[in-house]
C-alpha positions in Angstrom: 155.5 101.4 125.6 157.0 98.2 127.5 157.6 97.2 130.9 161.4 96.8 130.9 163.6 94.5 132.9 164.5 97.3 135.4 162.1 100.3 134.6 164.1 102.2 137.2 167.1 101.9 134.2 164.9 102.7 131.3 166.3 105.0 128.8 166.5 108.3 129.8 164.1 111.4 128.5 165.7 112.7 125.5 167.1 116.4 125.5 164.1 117.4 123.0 161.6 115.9 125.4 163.0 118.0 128.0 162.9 120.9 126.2 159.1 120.3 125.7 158.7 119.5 129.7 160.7 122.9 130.2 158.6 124.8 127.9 155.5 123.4 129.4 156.2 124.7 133.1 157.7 128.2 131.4 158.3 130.8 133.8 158.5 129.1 137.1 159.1 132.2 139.3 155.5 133.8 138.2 152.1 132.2 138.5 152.7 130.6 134.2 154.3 127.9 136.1 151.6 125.1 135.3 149.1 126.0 132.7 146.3 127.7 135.0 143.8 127.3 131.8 144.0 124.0 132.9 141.0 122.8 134.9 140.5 119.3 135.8 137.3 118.2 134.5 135.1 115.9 137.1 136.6 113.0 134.3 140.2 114.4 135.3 139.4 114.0 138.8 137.7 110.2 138.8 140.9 109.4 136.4 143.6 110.7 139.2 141.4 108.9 142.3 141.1 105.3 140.2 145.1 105.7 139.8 145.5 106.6 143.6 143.6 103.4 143.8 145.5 101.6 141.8 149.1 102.8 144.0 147.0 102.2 147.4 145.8 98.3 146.0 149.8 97.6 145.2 150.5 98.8 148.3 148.1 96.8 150.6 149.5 93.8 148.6 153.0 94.3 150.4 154.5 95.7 146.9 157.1 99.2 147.8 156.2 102.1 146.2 159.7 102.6 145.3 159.4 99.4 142.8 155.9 99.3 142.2 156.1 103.7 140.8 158.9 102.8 138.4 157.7 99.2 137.1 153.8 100.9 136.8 154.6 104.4 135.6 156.7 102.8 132.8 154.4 100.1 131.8 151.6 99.4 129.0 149.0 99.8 131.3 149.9 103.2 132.6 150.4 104.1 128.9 146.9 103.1 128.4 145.8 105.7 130.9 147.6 108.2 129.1 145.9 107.6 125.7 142.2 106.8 127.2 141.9 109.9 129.7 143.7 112.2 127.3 141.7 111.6 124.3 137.9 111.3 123.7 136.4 108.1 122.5 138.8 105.7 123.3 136.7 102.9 124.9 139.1 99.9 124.7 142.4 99.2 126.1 143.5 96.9 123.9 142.1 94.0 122.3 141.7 92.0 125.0 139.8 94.4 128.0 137.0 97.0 128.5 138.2 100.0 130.2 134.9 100.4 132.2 135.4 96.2 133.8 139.3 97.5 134.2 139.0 99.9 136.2 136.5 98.0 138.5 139.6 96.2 140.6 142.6 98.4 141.0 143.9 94.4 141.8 143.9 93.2 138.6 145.5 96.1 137.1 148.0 95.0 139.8 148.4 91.9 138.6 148.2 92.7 135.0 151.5 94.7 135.0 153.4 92.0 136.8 151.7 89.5 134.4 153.0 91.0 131.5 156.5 92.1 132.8 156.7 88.3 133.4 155.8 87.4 129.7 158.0 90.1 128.3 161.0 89.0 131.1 161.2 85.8 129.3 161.0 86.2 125.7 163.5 86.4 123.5 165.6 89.2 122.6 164.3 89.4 119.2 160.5 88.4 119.8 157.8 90.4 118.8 156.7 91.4 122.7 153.2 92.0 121.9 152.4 88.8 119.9 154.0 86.8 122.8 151.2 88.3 125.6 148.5 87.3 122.6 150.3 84.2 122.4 150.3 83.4 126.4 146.5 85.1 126.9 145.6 82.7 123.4 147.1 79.7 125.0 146.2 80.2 128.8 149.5 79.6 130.1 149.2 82.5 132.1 151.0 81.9 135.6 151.2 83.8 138.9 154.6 86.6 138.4 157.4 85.8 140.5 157.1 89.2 142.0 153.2 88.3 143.4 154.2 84.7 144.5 156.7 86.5 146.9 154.2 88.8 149.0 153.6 88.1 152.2 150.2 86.5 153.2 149.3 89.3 155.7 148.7 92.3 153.4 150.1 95.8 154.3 147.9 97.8 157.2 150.0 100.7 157.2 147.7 103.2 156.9 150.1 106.1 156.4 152.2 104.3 153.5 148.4 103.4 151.9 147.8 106.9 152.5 151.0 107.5 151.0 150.7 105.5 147.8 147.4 106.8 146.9 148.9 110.5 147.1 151.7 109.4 145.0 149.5 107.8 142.5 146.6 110.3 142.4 149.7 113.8 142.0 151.2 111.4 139.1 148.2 111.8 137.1 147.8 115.2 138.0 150.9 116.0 136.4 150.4 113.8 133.3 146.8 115.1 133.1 148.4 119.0 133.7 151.1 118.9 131.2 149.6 116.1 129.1 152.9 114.3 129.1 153.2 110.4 129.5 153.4 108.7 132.6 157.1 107.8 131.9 158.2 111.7 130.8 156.4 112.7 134.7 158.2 109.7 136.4 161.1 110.3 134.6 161.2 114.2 136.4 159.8 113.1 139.7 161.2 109.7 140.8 159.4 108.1 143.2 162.5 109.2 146.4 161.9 112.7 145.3 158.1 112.3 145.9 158.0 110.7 149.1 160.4 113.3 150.2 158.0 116.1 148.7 155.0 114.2 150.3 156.7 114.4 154.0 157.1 117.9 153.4 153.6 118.3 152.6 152.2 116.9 155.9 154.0 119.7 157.6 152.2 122.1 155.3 148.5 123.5 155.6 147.9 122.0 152.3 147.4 118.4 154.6 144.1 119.7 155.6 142.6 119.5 151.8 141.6 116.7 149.9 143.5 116.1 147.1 141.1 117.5 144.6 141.3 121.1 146.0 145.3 120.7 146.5 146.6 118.7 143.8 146.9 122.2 141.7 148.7 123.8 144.2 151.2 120.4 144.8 151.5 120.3 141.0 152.4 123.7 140.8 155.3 123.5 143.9 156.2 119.9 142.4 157.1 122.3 139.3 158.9 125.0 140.5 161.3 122.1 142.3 162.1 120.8 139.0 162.5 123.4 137.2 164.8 125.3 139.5 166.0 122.5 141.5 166.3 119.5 140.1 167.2 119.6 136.5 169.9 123.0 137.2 171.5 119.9 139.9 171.0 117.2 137.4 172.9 119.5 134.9 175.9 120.5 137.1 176.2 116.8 137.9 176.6 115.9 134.2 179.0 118.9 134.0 180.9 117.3 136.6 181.2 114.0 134.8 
């Protein structure tokens, strides 16, 4: 899984793939919407509130959710998350870092995915992508991203878009964590517009006056019944249309 040019243009999910995120919210009008034999685990939980972290760090940086979501949920790093918190034992990242020192500094996860979008930006179309981050970690040419050079010096004291971003990261891994599903099938039903729109809604709800670990079941479970008879039936007729 590679951070592409414009992750926002990635490939789209595959017709089979969306048959499997169909069958995995089955019967959206009754309560078999999200698997309710699903409980997250105190592990679950810690995984969801380091991502939230993660959103939150990007977002005190001055990065927008709207192209920070797309460029993380579709990156490396997010894929690590997938296969570390969905499977037992897994207690390396890669080569190169320790999940445990990782997750220490949502920061330099940050920085890591715009590190290696930058590496993978400029090599060549036919060039083995991971040998050339080995190649630029090996040779420590790495370089401050284009992207992070660009911030602005005063970070971003918005407390309701940090509050924000660590909702929109946190309910992300809910849903991959749910439906074990990748980060770029979940982000690839629920765009980062359609969250923040869901999110708005949300403070107008009661759910606004639970923490996320006693609501994320219930926002997973109203994020699914939107998709599966709102979004994709519109997405559908849209296609038909063109």
């Amino acid at each position: 899984m590679y951070i592409v040019k414009n992750p926002a243009r990635s490939r789209p999910l595959s017709s089979n793939v969306l048959r499997l995120m169909m069958l995995s919210r089955s019967a959206p009008k009754n309560e078999a919407v999200i698997k309710l034999d699903r409980e997250y685990s105190p592990r679950d939980l810690a995984c969801c509130a380091k991502q939230g972290e993660i959103f939150m760090e990007a977002s005190s940086m001055g990065l927008k959710m709207e192209e920070f979501a797309p460029t993380y949920m579709m990156s490396q790093i997010a894929g690590i998350f997938d296969v570390y918190f969905c499977t037992s034992g897994r207690q390396k990242l890669f080569e190169l870092i320790e999940v445990p020192i990782f997750l220490e500094k949502p920061a330099t996860v940050v920085e890591a995915i715009y590190w290696i979008d930058d590496i993978i930006s400029h090599a060549k179309e036919d060039e083995n992508k991971s040998l050339a981050i080995s190649k630029a970690y090996e040779a420590q040419t790495l370089k401050i991203p284009d992207k992070l050079k660009g911030l602005p010096i005063e970070g971003n004291r918005n407390t309701d878009e940090l509050s924000y971003a660590y909702w929109l990261g946190y309910i992300y891994r809910c849903e991959c964590l749910l439906h074990e599903e990748s980060s770029r099938m979940v982000y690839g039903a629920f765009p980062e517009e359609i969250m923040r729109t869901e999110y708005e809604k949300l403070l107008d709800s009661p759910l606004k006056d639970k923490t996320l670990a006693e609501a994320s079941a219930e926002i997973c479970y109203r994020l699914d019944r939107l998709l599966v008879e709102e979004i994709w039936p519109r997405r559908k007729r849209n296609t038909r249309e063109v």
